[in-house]
C-alpha positions as CSV (number, residue, x, y, z in Angstrom):
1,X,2.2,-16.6,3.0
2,X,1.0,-19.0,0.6
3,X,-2.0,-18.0,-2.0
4,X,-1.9,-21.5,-3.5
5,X,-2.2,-23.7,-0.7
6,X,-4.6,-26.6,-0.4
7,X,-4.9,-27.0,2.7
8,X,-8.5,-24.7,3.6
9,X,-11.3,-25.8,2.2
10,X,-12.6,-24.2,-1.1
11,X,-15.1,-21.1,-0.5
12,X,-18.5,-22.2,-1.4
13,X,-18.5,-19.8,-4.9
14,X,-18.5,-21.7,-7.8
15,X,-16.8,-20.6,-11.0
16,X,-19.8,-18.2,-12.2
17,X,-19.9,-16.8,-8.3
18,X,-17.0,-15.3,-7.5
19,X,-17.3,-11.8,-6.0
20,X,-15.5,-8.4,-6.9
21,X,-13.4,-6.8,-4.1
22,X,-13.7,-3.1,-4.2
23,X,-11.1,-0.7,-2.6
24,X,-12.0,2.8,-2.5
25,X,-9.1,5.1,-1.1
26,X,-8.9,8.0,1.2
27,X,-9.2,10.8,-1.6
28,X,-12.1,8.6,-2.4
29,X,-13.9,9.3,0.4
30,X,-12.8,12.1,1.6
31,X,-16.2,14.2,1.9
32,X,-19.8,13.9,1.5
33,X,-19.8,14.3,-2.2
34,X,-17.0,11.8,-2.6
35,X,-19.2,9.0,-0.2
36,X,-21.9,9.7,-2.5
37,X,-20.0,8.9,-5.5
38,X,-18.9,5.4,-4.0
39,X,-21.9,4.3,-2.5
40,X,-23.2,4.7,-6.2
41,X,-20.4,3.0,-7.9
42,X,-20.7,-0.4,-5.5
43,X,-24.7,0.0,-6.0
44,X,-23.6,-0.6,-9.6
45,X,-21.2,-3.3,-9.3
46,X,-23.2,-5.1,-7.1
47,X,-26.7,-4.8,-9.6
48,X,-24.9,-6.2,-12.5
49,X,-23.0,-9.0,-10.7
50,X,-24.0,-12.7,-9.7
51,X,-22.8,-12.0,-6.2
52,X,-22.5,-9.0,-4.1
53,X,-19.2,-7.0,-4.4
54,X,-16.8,-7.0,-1.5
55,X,-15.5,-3.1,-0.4
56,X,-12.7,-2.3,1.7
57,X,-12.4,1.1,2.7
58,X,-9.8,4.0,3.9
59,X,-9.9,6.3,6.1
60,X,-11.2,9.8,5.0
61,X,-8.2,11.9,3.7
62,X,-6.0,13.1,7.0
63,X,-8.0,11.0,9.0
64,X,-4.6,8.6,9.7
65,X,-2.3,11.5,10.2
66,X,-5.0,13.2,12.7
67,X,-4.5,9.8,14.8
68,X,-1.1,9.5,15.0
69,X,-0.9,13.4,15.5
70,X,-3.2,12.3,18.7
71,X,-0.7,9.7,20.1
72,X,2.2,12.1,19.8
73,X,0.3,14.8,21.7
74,X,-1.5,12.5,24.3
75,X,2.0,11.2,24.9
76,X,4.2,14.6,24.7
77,X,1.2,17.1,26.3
78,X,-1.9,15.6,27.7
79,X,-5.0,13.9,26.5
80,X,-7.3,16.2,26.5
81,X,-5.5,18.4,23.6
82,X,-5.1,14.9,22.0
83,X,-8.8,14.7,21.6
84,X,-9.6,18.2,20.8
85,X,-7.2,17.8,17.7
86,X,-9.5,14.9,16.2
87,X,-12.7,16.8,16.9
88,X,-12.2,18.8,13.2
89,X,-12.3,15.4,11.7
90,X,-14.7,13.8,13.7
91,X,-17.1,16.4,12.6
92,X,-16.1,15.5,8.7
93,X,-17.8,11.8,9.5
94,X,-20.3,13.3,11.1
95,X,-21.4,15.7,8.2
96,X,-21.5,13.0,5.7
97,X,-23.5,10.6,8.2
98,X,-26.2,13.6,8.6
99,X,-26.2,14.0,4.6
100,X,-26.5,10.9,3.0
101,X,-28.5,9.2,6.0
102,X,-31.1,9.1,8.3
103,X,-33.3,8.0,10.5
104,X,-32.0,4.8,12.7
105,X,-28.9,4.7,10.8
106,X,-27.9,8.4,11.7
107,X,-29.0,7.1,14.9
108,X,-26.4,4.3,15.5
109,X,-23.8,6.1,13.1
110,X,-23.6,8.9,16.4
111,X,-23.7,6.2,18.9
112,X,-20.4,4.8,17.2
113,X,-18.8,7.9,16.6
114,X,-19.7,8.8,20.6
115,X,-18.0,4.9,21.5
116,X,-15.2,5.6,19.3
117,X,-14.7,9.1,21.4
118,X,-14.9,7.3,24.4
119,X,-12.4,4.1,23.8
120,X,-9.5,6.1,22.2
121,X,-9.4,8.4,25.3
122,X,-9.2,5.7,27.2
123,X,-6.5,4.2,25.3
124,X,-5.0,7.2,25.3
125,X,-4.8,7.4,28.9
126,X,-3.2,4.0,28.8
127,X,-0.5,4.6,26.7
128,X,0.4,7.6,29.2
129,X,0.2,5.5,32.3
130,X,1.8,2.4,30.8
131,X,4.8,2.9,27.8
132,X,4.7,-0.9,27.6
133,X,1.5,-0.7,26.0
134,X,2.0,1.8,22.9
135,X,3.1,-0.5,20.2
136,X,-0.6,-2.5,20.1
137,X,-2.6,0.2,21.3
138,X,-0.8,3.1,18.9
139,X,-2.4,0.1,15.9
140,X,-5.8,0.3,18.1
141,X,-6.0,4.1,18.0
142,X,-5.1,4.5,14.0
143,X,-7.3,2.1,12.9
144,X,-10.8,4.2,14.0
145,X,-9.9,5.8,10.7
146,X,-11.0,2.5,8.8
147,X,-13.5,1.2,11.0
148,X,-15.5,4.8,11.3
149,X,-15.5,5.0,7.2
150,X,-16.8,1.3,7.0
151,X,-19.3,1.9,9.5
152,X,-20.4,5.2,7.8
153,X,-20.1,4.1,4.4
154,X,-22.2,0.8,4.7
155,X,-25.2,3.1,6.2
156,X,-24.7,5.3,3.1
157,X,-24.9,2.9,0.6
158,X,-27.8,1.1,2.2
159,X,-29.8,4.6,2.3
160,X,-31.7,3.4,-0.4
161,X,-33.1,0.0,0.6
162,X,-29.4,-2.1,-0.7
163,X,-28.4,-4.7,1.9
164,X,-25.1,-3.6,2.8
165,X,-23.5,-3.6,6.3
166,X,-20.0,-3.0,7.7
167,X,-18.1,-6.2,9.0
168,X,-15.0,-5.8,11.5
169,X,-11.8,-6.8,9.1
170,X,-10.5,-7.7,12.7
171,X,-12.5,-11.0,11.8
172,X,-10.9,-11.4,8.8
173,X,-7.0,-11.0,8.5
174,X,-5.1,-12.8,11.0
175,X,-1.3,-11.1,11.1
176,X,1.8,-11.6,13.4
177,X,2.2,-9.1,16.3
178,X,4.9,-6.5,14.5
179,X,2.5,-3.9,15.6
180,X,2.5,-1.3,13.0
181,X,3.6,-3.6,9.7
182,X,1.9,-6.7,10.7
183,X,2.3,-9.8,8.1
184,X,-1.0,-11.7,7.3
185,X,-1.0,-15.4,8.9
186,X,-2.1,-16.9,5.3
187,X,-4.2,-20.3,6.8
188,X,-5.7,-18.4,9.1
189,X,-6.4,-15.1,7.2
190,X,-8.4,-17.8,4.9
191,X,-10.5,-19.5,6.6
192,X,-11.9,-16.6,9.0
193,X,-12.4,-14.7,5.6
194,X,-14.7,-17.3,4.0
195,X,-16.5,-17.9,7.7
196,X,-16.8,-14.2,7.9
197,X,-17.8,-13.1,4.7
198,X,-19.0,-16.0,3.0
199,X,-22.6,-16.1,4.3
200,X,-23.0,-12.1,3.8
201,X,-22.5,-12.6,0.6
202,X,-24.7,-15.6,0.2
203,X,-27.7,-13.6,1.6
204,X,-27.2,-11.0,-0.9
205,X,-26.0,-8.6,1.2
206,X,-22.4,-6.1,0.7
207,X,-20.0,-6.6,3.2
208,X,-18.0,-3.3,3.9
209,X,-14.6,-3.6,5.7
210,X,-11.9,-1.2,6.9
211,X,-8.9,-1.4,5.3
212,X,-5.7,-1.4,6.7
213,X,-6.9,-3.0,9.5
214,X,-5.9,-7.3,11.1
215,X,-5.6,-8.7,14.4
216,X,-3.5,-11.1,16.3
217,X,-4.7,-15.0,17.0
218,X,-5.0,-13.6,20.5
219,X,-7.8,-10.4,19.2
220,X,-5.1,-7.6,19.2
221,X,-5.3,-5.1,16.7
222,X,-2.9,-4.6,14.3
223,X,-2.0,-2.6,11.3
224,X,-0.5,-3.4,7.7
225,X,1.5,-0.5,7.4
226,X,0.5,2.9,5.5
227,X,-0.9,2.6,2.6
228,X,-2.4,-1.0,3.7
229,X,-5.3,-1.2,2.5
230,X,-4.6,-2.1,-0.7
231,X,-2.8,-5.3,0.5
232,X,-6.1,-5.7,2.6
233,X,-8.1,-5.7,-0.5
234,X,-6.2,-8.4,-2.3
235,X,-5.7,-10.7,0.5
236,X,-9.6,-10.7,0.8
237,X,-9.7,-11.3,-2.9
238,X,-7.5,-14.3,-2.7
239,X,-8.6,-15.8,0.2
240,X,-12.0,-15.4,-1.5
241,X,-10.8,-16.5,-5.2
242,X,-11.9,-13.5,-6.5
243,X,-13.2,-12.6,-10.0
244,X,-11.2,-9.3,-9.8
245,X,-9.7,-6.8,-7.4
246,X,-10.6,-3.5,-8.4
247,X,-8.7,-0.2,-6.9
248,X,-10.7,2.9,-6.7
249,X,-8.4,6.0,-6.2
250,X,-8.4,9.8,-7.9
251,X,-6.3,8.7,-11.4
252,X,-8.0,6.4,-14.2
253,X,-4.8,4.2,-13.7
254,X,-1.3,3.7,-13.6
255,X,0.7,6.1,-15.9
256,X,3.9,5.8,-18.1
257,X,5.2,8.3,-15.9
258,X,4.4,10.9,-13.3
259,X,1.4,13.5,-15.2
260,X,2.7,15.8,-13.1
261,X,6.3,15.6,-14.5
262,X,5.7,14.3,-17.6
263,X,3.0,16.3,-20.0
264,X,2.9,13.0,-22.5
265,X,2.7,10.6,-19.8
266,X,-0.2,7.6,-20.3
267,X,-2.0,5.5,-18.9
268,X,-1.5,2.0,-19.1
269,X,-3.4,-0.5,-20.5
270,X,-2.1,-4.1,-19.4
271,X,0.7,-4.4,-17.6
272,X,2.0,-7.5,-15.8
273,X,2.3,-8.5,-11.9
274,X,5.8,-8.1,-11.3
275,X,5.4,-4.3,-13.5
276,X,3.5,-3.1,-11.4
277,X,4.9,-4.4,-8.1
278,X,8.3,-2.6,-9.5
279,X,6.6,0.7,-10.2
280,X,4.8,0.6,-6.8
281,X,8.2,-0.1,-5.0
282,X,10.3,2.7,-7.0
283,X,8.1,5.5,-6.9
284,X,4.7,5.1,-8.5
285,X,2.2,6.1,-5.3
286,X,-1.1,4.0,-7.3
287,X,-0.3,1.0,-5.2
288,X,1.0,-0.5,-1.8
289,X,4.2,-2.2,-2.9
290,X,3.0,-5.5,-1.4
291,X,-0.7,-5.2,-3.2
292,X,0.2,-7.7,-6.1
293,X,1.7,-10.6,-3.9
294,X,-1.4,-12.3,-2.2
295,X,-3.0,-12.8,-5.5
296,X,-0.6,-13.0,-8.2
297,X,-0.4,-16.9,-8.2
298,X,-4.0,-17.2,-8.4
299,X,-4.0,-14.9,-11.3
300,X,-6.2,-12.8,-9.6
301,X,-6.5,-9.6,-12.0
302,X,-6.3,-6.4,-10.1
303,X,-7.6,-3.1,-12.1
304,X,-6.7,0.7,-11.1
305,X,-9.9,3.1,-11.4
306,X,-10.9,6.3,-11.4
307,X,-13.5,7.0,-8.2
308,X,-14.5,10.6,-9.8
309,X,-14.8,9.8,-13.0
310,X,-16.0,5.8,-13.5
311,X,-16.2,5.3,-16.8
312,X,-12.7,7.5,-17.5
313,X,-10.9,4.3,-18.1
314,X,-8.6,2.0,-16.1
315,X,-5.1,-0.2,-16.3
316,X,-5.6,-4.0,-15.6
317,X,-3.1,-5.9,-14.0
318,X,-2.5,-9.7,-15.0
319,X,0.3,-12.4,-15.7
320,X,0.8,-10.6,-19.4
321,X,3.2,-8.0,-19.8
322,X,2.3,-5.1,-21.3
323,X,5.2,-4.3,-23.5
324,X,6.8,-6.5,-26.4
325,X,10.4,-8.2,-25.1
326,X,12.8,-5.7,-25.2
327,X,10.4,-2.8,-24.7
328,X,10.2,0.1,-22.0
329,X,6.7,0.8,-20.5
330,X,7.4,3.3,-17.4
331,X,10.1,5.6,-15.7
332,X,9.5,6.7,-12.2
333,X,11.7,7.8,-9.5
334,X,12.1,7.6,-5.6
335,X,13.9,10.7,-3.8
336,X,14.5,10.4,0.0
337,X,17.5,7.8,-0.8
338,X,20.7,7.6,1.1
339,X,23.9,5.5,-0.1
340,X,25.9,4.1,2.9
341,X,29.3,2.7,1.7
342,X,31.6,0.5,4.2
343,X,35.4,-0.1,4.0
344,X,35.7,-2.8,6.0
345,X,38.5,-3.1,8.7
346,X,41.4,-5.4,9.1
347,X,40.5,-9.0,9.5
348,X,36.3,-8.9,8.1
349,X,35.9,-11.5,5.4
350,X,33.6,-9.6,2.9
351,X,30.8,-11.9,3.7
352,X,30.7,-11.7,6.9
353,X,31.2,-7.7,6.8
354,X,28.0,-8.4,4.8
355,X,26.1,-10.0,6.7
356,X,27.0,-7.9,9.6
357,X,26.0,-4.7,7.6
358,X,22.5,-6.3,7.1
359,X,22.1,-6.9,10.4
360,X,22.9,-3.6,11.7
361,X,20.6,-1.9,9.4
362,X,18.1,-4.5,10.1
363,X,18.2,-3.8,14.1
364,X,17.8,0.3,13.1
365,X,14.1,-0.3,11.2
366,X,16.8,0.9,8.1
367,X,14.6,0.0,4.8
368,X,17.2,-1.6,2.6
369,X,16.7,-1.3,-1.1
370,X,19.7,-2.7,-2.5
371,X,23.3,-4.1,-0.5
372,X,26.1,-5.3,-2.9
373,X,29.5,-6.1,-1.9
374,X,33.0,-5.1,-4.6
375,X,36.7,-5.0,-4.0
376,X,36.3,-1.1,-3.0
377,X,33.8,-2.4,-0.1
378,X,30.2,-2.8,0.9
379,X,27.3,-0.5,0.0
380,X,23.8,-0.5,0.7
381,X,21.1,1.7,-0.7
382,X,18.7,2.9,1.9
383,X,16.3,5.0,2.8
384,X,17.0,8.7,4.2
385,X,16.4,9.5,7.7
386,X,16.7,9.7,11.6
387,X,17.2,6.0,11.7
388,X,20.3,5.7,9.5
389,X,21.9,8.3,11.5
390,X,21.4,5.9,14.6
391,X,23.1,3.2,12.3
392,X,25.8,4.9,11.0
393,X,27.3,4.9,14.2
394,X,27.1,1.5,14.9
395,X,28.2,0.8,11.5
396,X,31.5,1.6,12.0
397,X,32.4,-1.4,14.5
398,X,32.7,-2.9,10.7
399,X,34.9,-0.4,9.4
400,X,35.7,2.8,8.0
401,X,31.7,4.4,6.7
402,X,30.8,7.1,4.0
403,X,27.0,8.3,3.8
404,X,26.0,10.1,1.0
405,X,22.4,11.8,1.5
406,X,20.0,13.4,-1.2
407,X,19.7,10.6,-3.5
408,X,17.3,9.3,-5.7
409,X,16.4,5.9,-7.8
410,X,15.5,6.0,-11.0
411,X,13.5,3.3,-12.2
412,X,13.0,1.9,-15.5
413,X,10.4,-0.6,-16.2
414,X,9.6,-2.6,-19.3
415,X,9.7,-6.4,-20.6
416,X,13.6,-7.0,-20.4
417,X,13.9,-10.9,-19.9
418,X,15.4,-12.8,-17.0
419,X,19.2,-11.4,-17.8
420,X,19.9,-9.1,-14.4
421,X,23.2,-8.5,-15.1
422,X,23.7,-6.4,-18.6
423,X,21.9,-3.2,-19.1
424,X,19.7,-2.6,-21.6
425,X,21.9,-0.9,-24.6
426,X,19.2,2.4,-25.1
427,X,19.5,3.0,-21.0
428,X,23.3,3.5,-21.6
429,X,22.8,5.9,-24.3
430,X,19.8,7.9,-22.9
431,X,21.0,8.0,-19.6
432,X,25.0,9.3,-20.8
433,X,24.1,13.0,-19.8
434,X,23.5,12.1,-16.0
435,X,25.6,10.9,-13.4
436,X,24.1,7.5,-12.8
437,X,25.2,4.3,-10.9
438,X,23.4,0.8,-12.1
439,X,22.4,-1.1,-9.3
440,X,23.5,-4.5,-10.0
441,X,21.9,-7.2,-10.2
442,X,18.9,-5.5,-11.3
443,X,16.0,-7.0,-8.7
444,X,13.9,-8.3,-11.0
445,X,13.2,-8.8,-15.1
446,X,11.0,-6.1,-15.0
447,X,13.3,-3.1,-13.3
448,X,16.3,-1.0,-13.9
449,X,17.6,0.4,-11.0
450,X,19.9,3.5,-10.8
451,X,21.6,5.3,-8.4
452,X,21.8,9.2,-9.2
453,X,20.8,12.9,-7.3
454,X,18.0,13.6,-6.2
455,X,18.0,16.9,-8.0
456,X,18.6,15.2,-11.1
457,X,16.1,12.6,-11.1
458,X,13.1,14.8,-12.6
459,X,15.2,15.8,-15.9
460,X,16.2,12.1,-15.8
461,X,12.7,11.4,-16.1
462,X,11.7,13.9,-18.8
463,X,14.5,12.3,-20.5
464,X,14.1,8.8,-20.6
465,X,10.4,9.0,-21.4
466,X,11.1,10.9,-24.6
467,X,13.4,8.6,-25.9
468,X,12.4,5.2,-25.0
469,X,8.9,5.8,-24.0
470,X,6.9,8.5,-26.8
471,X,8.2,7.1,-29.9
472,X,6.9,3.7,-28.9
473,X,3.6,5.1,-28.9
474,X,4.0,6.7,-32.2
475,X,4.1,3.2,-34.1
């Protein structure tokens, strides 16, 4: 994927008429108070703006999980007990549609909810009849979350005369056809955005989209990966040049550290691209991990707001760091984290034991955070679960392997330069009362990695914060 690429034409928004994309999460809309709250908030943006915004929208809270709870009972039990599981949630659509609107667009909102009914137990069915078909159709079933929510939430905010309608993000981002983490197709991802949703917003109206959500070249359905529509958001703001990206959740931001483990955490301010990609990736739960990429080289600001309360305050993401050289902005940690370490056998060069340790772990679906090679052997830092297991047994056609389970990173994020090798001389000291191992090189001049217990992580935390994070804030 390429943000900066020349070779689509220009949208037709000129420098004054760039649109805002609007992302409102799950927790955001999660009932009809919450809907009610959002519809107000892109009223708002779009009164005060030269063009309409742009809203991409979740699914309502558990509305994803229901889904995928469907396809494991359609496929384990029957269909019928499949459906009957969705009918709670369902009925959570349905009560917003009869509060917040009426008339014809109640109408045509229970028309779509009956259609939806009707094509996921047939696509249920399928994937009973024929295994072969699961991957696509499992992304076809998951992403009525999205598309019910844009449907419904376009009615809602046009309740009171504001041209807004939903439009099918299946129009929009092209991807590849890794059903479940599909990639965007960047050329084509452009121009069907600006054919889709430039004349909307021309004719004054909001476009609302379903998050989440792409399709193949061929019309397949596909999905980003959990979390997605974040990444959805910002590749609609890039391939529309957008004035801002704006990412409407239930915090005012992104914090120092977890508020829930930290009393004295706060919120930042500024912080840069590659800070907040970091935090995302090592435990922060604000952002998708891939949010930042598709709009980073445009410099493409990207905001962090507060759904229930609008005016609480926000962080804004750009090119500038947040923290003077040398300084720490964040600590966050990731639990769930397994260490596999490989001796390898008589007659593996160490690079090839390498590369064959990637590859293994690569065939598994094994996320692979970190993989360094010493005199003592290979190691990779992974994370925890079924699928490790699977690998850990092929692993040892390399050699002799150790897992150790119940780990955690801890990550450390401030303005530390481009040196990934040494570590930062307060992280030494602060961190001498844990157990830690530095994962070197450190992946990025933005991120201290460590390797430590997952039991020990939370005190790590605490710790870190009050040394290198509070007194900063005192100055």
């Amino acid at each position: 994927m390429n943000p900066t690429s020349n070779s689509v034409s220009p949208a037709s928004f000129d420098g004054e008429r760039r649109p805002t994309v609007m992302k409102f999460g799950g927790t955001s809309v999660q009932d009809t108070a919450a809907f009610a709250r959002v519809a107000a908030i892109a009223r708002r943006q779009s009164a005060r703006s030269p063009l309409p915004p742009v809203v991409v929208v979740s699914a309502m809270a558990g509305m994803t999980d229901a889904l995928l709870e469907a396809v494991r009972q359609a496929l384990e039990q029957d269909t019928a007990a499949a459906l009957d599981g969705l009918e709670p949630h369902f009925a959570r659509y349905s009560e917003v549609a009869e509060s917040l609107t009426g008339g014809a667009a109640y109408g045509d909102f229970v028309h779509a909810l009956y259609a939806a009914r009707e094509r996921l137990a047939q696509a249920l069915e399928t994937m009973r009849a024929y295994p072969g078909t699961i991957p696509p159709l499992r992304d076809e079933v998951v992403a009525y979350g999205e598309q019910l929510a844009a449907t419904l939430l376009a009615a809602v905010i046009a309740g009171d005369g504001t041209a807004c309608r939903a439009v099918d993000a299946r129009t929009c981002i092209v991807t590849d056809e890794v059903y479940g983490r599909a990639r965007p197709r960047w050329e084509a991802t452009v121009a069907r955005t600006r054919q889709a949703l430039g004349p909307v917003l021309s004719a004054g109206v909001i476009p609302v989209l379903g998050g989440f959500i792409g399709a193949t070249l061929d019309g397949a359905t596909t999905t980003l990966g959990r979390g997605g529509s974040d990444y959805s958001a910002t590749l609609i703001g890039a391939a529309l040049q957008a004035d801002e990206v704006q990412i409407w959740t239930d915090v005012a931001g992104i914090y120092s550290a977890d508020p829930r483990l930290v009393a004295r955490s706060r919120r930042l301010e500024t912080l840069a691209y590659g800070e907040a990609t970091d935090l995302a990736l090592y435990g922060a739960k604000v952002l998708h991990p891939r949010t930042i990429e598709p709009v980073e080289r445009l410099k493409i600001p990207v905001s962090i707001r507060n759904s229930y309360d609008p005016d609480a305050g926000y962080s804004m993401i750009t090119s500038v760091s947040g923290a003077p050289p040398g300084s720490i902005l964040a600590v966050t940690h990731r639990p769930g984290i397994a260490a596999v370490h490989v001796r390898p056998a008589g007659g593996w060069l160490a690079a090839s034991a390498l590369e064959e340790m990637a590859r293994i772990l690569h065939a598994h679906g094994v996320l692979v955070e970190h993989l360094a090679a010493s005199r003592l052997g290979l190691t990779a830092t992974v994370e925890q679960g079924d699928a490790i297991e699977a690998a850990r047994r092929d692993l040892a056609s390399v050699g002799d392997v150790h897992l150790a389970a119940d780990r955690a990173l801890l990550c450390v994020v401030g303005n530390f330069g481009e040196d990934v090798i040494t570590l930062h001389p307060s992280l030494s000291e602060a961190l001498a009362a844990f157990q830690v191992t530095p994962l070197l090189p450190h992946p990025s001049a933005h991120a201290r990695l460590f390797l430590m217990a997952e039991t020990d992580a939370p005190p790590a935390v605490q710790a870190l914060h009050a040394r290198l994070v509070e007194p900063a804030d005192t100055l």
